[in-house]
PQR file of N, CA, C, O and H, with PARSE charges and radii, in Angstrom:
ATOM      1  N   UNK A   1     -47.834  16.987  30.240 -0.4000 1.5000
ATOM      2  CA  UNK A   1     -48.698  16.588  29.140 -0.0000 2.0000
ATOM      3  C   UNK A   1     -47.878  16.175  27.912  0.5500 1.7000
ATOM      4  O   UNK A   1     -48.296  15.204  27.281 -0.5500 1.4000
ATOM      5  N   UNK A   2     -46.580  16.890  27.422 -0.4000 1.5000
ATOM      6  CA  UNK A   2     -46.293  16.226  26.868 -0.0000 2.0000
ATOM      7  C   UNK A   2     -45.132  15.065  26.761  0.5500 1.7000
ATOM      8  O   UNK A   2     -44.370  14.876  25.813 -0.5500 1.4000
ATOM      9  H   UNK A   2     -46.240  17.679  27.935  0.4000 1.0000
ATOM     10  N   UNK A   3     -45.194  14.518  27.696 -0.4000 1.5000
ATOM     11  CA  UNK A   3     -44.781  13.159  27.740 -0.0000 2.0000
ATOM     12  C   UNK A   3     -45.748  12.156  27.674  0.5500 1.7000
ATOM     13  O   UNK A   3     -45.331  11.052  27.322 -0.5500 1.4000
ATOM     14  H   UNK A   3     -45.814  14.671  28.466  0.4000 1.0000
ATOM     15  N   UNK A   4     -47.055  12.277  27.951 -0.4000 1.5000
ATOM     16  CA  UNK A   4     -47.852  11.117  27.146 -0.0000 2.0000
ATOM     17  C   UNK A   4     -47.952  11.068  26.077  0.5500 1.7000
ATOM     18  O   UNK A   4     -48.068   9.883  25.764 -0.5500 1.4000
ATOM     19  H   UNK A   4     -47.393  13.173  28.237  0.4000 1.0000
ATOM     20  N   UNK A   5     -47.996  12.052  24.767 -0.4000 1.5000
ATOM     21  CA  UNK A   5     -47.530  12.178  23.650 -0.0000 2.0000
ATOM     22  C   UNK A   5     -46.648  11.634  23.352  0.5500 1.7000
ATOM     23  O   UNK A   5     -46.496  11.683  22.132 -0.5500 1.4000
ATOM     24  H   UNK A   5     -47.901  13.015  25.021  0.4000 1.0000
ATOM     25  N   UNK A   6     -45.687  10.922  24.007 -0.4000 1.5000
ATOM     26  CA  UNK A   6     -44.246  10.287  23.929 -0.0000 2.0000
ATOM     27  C   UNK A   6     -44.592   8.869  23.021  0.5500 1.7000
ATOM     28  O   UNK A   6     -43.939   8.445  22.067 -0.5500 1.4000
ATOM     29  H   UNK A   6     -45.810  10.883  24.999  0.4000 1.0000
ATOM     30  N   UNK A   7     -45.865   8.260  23.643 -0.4000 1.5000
ATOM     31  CA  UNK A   7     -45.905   6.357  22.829 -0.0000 2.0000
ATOM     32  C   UNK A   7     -46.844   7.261  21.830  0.5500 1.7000
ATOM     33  O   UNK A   7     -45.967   7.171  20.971 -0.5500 1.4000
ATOM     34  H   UNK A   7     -46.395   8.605  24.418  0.4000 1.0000
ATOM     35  N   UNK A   8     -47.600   7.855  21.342 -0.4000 1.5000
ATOM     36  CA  UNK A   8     -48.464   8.227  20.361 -0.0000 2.0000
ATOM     37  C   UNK A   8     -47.353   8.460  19.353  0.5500 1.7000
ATOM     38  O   UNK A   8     -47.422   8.128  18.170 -0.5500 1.4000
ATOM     39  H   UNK A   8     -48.312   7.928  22.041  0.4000 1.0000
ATOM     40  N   UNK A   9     -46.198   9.134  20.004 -0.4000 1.5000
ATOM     41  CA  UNK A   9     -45.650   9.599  18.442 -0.0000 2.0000
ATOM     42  C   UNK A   9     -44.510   8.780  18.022  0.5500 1.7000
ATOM     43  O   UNK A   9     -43.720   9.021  17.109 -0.5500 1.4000
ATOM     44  H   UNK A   9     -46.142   9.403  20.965  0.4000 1.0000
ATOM     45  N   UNK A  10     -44.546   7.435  19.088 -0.4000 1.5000
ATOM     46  CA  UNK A  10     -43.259   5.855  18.221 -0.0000 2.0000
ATOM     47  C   UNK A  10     -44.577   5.506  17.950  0.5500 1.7000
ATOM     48  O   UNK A  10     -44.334   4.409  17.448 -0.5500 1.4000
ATOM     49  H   UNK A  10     -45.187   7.238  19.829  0.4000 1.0000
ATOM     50  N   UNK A  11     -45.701   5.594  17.902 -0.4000 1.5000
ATOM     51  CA  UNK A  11     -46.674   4.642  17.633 -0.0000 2.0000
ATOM     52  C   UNK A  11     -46.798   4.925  16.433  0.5500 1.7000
ATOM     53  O   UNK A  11     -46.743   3.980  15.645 -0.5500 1.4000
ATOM     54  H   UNK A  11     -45.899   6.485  18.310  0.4000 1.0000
ATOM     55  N   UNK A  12     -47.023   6.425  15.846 -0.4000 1.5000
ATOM     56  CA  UNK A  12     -47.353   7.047  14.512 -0.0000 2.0000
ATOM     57  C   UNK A  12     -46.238   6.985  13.468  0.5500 1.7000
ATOM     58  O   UNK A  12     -46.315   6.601  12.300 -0.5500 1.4000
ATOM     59  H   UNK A  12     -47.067   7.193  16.486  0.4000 1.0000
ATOM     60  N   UNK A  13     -45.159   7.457  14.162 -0.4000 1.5000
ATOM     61  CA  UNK A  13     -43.870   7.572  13.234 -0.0000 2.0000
ATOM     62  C   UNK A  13     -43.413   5.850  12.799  0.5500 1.7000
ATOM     63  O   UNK A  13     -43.018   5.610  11.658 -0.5500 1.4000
ATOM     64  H   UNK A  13     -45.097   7.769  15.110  0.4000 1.0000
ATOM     65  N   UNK A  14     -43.512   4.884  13.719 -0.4000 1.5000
ATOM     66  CA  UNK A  14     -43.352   3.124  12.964 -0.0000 2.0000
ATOM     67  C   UNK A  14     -44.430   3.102  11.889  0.5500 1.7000
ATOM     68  O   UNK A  14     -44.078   2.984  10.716 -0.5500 1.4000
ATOM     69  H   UNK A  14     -43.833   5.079  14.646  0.4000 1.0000
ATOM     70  N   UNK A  15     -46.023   3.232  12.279 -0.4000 1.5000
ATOM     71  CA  UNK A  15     -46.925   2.743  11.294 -0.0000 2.0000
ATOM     72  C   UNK A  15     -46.930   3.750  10.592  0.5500 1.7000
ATOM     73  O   UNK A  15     -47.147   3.303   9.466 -0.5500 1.4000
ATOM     74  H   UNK A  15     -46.309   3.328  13.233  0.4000 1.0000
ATOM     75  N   UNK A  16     -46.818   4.972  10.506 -0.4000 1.5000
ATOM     76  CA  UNK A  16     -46.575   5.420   8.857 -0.0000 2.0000
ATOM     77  C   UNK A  16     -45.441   4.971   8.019  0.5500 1.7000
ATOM     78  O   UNK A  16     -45.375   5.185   6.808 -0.5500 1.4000
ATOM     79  H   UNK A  16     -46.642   5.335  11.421  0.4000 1.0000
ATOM     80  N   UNK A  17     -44.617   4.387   8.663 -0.4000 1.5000
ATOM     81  CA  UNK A  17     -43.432   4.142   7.695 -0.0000 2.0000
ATOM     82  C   UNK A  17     -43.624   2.832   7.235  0.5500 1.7000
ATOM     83  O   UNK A  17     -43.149   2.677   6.110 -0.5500 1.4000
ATOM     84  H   UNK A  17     -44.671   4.214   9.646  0.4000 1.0000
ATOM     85  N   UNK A  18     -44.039   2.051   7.608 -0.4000 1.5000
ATOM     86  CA  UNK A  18     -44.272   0.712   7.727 -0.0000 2.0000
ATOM     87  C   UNK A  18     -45.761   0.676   6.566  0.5500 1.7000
ATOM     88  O   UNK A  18     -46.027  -0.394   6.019 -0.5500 1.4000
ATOM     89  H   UNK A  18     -44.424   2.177   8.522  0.4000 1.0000
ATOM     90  N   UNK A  19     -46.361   1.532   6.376 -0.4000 1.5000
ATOM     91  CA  UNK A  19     -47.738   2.055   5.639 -0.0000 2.0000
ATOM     92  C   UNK A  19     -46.715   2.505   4.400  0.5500 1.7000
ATOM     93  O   UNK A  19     -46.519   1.912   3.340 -0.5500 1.4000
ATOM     94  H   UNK A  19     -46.145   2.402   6.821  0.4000 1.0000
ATOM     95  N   UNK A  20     -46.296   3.396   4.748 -0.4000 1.5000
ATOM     96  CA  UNK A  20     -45.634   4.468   3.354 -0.0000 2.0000
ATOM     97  C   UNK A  20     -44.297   3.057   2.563  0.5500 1.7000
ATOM     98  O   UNK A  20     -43.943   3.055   1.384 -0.5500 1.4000
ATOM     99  H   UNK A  20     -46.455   3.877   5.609  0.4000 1.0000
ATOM    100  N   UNK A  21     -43.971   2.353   3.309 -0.4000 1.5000
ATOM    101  CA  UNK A  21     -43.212   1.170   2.663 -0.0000 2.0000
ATOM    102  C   UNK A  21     -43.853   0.317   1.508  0.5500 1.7000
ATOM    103  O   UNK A  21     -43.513   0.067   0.352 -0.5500 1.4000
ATOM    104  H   UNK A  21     -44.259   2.355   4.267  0.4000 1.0000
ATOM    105  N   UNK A  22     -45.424  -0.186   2.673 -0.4000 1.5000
ATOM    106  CA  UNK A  22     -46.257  -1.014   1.741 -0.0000 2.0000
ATOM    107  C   UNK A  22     -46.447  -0.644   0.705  0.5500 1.7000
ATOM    108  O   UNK A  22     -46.157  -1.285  -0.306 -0.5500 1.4000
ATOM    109  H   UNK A  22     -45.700   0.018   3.612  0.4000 1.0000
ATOM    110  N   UNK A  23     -47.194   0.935   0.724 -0.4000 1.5000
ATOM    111  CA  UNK A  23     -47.702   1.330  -0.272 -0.0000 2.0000
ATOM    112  C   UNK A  23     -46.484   1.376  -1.527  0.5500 1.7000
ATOM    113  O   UNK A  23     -46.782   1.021  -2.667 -0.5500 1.4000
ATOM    114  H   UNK A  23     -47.430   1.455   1.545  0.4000 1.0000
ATOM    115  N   UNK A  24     -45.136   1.836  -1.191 -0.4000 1.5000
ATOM    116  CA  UNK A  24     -44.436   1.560  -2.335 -0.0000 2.0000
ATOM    117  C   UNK A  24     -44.205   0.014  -2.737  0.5500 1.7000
ATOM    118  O   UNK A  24     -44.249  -0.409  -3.892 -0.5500 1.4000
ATOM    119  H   UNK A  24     -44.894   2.124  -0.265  0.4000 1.0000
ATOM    120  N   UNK A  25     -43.982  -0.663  -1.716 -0.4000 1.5000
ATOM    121  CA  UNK A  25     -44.061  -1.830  -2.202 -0.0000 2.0000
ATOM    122  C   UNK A  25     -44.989  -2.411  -3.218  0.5500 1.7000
ATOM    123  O   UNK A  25     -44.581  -3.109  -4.146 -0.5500 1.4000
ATOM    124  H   UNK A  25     -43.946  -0.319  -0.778  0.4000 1.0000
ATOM    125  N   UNK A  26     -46.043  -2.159  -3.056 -0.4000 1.5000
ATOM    126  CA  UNK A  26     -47.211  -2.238  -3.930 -0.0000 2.0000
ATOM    127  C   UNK A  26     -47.057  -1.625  -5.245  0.5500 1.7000
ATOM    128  O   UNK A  26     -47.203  -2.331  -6.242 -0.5500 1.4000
ATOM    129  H   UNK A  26     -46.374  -1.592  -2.301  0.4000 1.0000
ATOM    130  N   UNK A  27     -46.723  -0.140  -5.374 -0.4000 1.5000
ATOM    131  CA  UNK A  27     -46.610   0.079  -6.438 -0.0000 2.0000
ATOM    132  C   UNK A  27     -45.094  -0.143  -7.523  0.5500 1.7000
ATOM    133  O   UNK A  27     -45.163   0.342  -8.652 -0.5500 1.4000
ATOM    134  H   UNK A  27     -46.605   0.434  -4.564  0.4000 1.0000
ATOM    135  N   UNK A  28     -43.960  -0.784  -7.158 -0.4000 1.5000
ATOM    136  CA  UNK A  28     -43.118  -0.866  -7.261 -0.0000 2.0000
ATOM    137  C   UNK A  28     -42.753  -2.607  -7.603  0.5500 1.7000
ATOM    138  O   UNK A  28     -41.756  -2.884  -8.270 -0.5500 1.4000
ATOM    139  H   UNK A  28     -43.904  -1.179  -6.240  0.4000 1.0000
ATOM    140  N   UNK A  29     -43.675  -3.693  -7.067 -0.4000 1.5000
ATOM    141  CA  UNK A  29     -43.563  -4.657  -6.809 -0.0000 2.0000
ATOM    142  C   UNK A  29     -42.445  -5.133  -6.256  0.5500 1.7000
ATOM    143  O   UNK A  29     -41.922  -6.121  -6.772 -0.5500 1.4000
ATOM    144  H   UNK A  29     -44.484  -3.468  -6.526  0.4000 1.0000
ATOM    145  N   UNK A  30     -41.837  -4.498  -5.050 -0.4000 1.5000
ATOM    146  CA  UNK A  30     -40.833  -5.117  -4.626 -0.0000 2.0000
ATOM    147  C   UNK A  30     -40.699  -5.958  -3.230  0.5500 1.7000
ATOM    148  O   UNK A  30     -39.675  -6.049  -2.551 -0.5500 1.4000
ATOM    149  H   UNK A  30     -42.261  -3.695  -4.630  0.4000 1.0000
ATOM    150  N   UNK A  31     -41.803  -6.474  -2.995 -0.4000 1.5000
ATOM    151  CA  UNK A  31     -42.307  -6.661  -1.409 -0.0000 2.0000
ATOM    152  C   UNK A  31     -40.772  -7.648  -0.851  0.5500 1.7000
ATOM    153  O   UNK A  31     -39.958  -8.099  -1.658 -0.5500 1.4000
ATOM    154  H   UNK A  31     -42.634  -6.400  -3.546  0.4000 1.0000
ATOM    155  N   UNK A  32     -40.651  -7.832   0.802 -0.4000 1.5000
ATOM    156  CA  UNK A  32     -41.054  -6.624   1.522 -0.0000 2.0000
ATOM    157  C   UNK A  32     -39.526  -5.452   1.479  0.5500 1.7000
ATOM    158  O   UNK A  32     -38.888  -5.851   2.454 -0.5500 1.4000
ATOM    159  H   UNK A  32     -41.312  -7.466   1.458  0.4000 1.0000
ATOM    160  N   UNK A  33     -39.013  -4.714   1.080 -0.4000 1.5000
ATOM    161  CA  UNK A  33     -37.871  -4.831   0.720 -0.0000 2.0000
ATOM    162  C   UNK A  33     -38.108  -3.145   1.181  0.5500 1.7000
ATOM    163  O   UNK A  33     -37.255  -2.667   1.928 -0.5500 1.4000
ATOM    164  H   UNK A  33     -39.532  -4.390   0.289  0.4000 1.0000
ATOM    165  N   UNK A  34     -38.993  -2.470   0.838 -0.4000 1.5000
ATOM    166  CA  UNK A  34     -39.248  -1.414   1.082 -0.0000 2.0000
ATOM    167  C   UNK A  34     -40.238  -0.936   2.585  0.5500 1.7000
ATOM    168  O   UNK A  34     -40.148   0.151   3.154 -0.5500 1.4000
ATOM    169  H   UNK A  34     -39.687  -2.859   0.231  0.4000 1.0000
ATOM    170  N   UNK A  35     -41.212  -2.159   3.007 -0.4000 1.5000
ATOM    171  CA  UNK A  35     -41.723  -2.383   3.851 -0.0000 2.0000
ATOM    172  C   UNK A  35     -40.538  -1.999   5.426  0.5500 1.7000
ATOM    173  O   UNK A  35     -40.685  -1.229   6.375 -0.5500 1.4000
ATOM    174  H   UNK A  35     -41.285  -3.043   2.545  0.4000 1.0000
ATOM    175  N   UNK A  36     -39.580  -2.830   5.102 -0.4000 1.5000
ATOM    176  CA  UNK A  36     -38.606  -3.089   6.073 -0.0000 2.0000
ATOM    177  C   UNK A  36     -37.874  -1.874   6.460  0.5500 1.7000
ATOM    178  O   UNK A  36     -37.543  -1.502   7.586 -0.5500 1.4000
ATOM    179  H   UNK A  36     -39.461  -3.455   4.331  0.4000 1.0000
ATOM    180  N   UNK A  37     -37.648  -1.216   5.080 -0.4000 1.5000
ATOM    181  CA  UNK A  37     -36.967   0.324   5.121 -0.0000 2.0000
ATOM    182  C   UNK A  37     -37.291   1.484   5.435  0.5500 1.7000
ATOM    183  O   UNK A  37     -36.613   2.511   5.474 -0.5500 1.4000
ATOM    184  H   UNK A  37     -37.918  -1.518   4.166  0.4000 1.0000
ATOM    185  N   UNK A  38     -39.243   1.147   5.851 -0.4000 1.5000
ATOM    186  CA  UNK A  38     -40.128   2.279   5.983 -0.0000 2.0000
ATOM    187  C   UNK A  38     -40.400   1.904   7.575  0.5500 1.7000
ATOM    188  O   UNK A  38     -40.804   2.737   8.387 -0.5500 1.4000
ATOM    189  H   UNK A  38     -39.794   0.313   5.820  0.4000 1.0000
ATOM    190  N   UNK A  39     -40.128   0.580   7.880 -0.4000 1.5000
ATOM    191  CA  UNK A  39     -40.041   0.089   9.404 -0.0000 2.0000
ATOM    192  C   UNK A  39     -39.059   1.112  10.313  0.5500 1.7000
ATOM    193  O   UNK A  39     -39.360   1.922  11.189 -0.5500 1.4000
ATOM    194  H   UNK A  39     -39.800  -0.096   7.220  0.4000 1.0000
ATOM    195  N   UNK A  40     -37.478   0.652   9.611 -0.4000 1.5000
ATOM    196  CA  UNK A  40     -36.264   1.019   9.973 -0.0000 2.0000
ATOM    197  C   UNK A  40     -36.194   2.347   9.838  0.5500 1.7000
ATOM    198  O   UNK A  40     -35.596   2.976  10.711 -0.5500 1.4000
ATOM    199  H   UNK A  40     -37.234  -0.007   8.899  0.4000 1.0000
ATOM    200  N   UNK A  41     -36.822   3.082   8.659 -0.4000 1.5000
ATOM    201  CA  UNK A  41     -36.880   4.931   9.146 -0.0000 2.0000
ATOM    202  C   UNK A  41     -37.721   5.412  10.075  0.5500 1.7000
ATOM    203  O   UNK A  41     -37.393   6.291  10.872 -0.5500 1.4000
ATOM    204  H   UNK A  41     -37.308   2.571   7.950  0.4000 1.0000
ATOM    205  N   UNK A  42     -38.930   4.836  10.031 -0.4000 1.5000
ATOM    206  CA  UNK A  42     -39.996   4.995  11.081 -0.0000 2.0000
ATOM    207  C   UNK A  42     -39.735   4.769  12.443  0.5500 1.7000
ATOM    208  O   UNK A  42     -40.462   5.497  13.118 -0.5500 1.4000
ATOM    209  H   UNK A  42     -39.197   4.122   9.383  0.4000 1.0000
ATOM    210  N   UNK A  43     -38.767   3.842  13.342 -0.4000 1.5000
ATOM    211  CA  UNK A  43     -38.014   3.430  13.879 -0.0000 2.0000
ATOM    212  C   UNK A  43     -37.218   4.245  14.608  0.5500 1.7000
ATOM    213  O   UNK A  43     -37.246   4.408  15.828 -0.5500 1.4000
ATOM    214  H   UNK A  43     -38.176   3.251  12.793  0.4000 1.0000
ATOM    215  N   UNK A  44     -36.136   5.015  13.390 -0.4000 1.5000
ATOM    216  CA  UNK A  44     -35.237   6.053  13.108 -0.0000 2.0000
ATOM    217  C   UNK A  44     -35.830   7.769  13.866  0.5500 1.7000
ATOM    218  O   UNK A  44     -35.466   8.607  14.692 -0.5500 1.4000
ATOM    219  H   UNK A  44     -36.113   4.882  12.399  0.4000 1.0000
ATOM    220  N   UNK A  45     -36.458   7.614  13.321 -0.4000 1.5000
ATOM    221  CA  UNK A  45     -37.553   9.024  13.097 -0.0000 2.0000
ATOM    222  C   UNK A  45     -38.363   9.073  14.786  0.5500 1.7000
ATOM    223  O   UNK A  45     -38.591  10.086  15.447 -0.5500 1.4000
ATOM    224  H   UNK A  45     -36.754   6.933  12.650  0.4000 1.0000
ATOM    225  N   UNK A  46     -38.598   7.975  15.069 -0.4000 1.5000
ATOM    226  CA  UNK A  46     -39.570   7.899  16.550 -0.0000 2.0000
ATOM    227  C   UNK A  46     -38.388   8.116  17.656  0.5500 1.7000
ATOM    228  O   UNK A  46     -38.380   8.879  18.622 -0.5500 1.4000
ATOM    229  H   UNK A  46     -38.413   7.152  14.532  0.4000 1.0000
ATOM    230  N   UNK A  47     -37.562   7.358  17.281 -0.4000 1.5000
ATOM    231  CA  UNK A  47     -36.252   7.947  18.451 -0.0000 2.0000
ATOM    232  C   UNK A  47     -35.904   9.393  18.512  0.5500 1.7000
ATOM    233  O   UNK A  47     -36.156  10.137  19.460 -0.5500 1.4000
ATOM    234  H   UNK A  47     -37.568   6.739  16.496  0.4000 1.0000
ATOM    235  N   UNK A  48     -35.266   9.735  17.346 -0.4000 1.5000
ATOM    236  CA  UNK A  48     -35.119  11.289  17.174 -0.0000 2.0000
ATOM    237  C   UNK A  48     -36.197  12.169  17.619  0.5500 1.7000
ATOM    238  O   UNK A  48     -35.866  13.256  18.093 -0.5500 1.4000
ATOM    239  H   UNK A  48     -35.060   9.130  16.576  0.4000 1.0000
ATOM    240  N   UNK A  49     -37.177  11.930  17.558 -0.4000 1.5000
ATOM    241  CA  UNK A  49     -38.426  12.701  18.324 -0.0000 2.0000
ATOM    242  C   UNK A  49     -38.474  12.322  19.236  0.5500 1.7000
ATOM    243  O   UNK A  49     -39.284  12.947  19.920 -0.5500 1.4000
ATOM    244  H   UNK A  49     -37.445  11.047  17.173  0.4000 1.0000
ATOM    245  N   UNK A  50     -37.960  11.453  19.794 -0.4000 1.5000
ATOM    246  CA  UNK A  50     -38.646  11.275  21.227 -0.0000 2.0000
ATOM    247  C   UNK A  50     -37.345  11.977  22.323  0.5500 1.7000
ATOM    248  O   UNK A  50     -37.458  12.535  23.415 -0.5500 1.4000
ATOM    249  H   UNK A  50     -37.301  10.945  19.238  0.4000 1.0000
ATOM    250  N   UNK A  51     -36.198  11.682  21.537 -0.4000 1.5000
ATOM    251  CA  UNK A  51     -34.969  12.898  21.935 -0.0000 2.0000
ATOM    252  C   UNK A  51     -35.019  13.771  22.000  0.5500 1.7000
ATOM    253  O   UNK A  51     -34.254  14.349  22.772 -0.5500 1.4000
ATOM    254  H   UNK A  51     -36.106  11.228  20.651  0.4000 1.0000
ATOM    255  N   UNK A  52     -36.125  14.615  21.097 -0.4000 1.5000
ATOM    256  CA  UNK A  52     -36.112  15.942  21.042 -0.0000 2.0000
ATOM    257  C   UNK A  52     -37.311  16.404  22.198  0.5500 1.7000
ATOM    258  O   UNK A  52     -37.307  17.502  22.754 -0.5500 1.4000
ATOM    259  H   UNK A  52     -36.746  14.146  20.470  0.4000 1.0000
ATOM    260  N   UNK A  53     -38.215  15.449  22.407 -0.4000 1.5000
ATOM    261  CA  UNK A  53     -39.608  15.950  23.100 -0.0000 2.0000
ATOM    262  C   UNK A  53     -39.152  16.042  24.279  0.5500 1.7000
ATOM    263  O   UNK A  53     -39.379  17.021  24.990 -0.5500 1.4000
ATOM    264  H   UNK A  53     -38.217  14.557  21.955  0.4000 1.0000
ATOM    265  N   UNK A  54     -38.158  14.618  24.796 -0.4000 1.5000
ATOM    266  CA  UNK A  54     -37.492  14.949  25.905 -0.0000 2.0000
ATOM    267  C   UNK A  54     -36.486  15.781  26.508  0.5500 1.7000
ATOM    268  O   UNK A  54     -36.341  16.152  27.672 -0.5500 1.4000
ATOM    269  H   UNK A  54     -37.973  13.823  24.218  0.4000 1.0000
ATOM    270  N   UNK A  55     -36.033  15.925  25.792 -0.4000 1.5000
ATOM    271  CA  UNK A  55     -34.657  16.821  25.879 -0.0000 2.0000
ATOM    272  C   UNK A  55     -34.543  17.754  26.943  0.5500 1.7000
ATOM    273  O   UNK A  55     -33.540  17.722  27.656 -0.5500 1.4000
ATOM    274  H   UNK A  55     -36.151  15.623  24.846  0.4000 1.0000
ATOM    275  N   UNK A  56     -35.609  18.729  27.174 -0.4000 1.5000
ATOM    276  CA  UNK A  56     -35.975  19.586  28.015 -0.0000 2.0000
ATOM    277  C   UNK A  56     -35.779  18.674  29.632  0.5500 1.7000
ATOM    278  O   UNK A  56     -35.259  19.119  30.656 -0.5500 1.4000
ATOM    279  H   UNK A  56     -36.424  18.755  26.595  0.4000 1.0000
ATOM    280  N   UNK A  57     -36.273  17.554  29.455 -0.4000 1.5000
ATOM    281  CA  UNK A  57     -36.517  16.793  30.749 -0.0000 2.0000
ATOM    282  C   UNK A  57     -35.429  16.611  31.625  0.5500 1.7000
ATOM    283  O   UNK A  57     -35.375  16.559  32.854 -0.5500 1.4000
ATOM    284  H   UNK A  57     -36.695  17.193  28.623  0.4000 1.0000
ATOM    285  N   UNK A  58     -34.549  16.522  30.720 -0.4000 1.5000
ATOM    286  CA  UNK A  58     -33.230  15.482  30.802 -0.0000 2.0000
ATOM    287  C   UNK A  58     -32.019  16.501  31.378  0.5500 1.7000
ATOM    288  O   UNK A  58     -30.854  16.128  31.511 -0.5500 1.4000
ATOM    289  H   UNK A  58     -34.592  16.564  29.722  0.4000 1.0000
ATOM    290  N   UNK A  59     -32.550  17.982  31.726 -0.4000 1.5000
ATOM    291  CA  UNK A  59     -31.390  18.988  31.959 -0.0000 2.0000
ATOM    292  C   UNK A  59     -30.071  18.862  31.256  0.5500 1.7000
ATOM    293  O   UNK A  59     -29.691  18.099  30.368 -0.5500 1.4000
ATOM    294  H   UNK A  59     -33.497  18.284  31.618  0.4000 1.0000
ATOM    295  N   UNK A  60     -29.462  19.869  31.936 -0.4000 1.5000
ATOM    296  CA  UNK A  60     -27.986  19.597  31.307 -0.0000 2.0000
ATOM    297  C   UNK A  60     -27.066  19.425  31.836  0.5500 1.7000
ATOM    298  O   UNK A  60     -26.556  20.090  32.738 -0.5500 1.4000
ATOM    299  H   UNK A  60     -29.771  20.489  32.657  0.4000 1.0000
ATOM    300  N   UNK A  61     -26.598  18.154  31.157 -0.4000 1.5000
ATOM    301  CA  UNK A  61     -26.089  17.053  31.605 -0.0000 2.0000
ATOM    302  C   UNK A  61     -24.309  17.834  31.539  0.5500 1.7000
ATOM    303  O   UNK A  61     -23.586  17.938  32.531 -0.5500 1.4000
ATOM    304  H   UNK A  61     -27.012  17.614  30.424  0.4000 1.0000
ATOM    305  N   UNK A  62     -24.020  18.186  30.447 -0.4000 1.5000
ATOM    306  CA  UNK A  62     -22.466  18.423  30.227 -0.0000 2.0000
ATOM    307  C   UNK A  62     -22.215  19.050  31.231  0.5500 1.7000
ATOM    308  O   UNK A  62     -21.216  18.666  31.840 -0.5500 1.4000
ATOM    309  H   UNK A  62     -24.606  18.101  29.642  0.4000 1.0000
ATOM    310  N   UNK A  63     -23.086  20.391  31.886 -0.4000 1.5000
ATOM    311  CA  UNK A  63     -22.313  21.314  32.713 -0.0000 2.0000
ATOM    312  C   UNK A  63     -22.468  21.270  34.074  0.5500 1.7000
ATOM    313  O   UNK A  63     -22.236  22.211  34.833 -0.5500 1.4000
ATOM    314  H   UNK A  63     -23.897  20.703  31.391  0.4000 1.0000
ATOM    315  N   UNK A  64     -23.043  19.670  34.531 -0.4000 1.5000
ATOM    316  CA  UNK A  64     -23.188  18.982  36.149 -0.0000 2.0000
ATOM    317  C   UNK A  64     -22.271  18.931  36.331  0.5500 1.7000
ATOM    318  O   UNK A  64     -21.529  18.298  35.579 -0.5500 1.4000
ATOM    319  H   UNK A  64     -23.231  18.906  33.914  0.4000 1.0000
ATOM    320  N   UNK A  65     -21.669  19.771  37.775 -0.4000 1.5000
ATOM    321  CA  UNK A  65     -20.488  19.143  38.317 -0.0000 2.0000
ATOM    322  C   UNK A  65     -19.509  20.528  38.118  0.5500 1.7000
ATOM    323  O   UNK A  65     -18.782  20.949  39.018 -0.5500 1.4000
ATOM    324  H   UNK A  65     -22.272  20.285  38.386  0.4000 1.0000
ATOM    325  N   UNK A  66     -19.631  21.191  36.700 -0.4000 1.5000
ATOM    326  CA  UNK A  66     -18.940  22.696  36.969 -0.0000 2.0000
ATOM    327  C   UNK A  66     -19.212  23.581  37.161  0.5500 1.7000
ATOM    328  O   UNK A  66     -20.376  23.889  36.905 -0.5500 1.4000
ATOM    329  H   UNK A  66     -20.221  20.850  35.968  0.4000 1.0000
ATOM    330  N   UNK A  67     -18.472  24.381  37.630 -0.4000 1.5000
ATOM    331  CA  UNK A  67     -18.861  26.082  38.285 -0.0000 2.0000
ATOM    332  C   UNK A  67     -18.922  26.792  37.289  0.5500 1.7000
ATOM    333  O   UNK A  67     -18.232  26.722  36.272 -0.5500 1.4000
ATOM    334  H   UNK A  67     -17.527  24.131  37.838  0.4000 1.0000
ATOM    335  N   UNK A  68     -19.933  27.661  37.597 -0.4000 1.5000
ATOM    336  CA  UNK A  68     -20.647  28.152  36.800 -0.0000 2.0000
ATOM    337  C   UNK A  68     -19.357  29.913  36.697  0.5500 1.7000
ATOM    338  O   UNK A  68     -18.940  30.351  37.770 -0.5500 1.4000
ATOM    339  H   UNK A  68     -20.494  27.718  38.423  0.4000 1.0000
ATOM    340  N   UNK A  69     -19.030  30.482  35.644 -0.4000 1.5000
ATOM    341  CA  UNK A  69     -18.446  31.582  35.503 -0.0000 2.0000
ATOM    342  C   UNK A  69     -18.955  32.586  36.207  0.5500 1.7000
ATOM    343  O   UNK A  69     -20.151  32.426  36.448 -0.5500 1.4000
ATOM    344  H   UNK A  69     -19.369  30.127  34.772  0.4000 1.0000
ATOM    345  N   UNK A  70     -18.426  33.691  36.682 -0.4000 1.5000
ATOM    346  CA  UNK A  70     -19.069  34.984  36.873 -0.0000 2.0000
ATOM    347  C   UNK A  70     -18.398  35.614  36.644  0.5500 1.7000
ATOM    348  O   UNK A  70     -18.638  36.820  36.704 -0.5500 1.4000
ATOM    349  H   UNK A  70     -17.454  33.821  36.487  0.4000 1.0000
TER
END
């Protein structure tokens, strides 16, 4: 289940940033300059979560291949 959560949350994390840009843009008058930067964190931000949601999935990778101590 939660890997369908996976496109909901690049879907949410781009358009809020891309929203939270405009809106400064708007109040700031600097279009699109901030738009682009709320793209590119939003962007930023959807990867890193989606690294983290997966992470679990993805086992572990470093210690394939060595023996384990006893």
């Amino acid at each position: 289940m939660r890997v369908v959560g996976v496109g909901f949350y690049i879907a949410g994390a781009i358009i809020l940033g891309v929203l939270g840009g405009r809106w400064l843009d708007s109040k700031l008058n600097s279009e699109p300059f901030l738009t682009v930067a709320g793209l590119i964190l939003g962007i930023i931000v959807a990867f890193y979560g989606v690294y983290n949601i997966l992470k679990p999935f993805m086992g572990d990778q470093n210690n394939k291949g060595k023996k384990e101590d006893s």
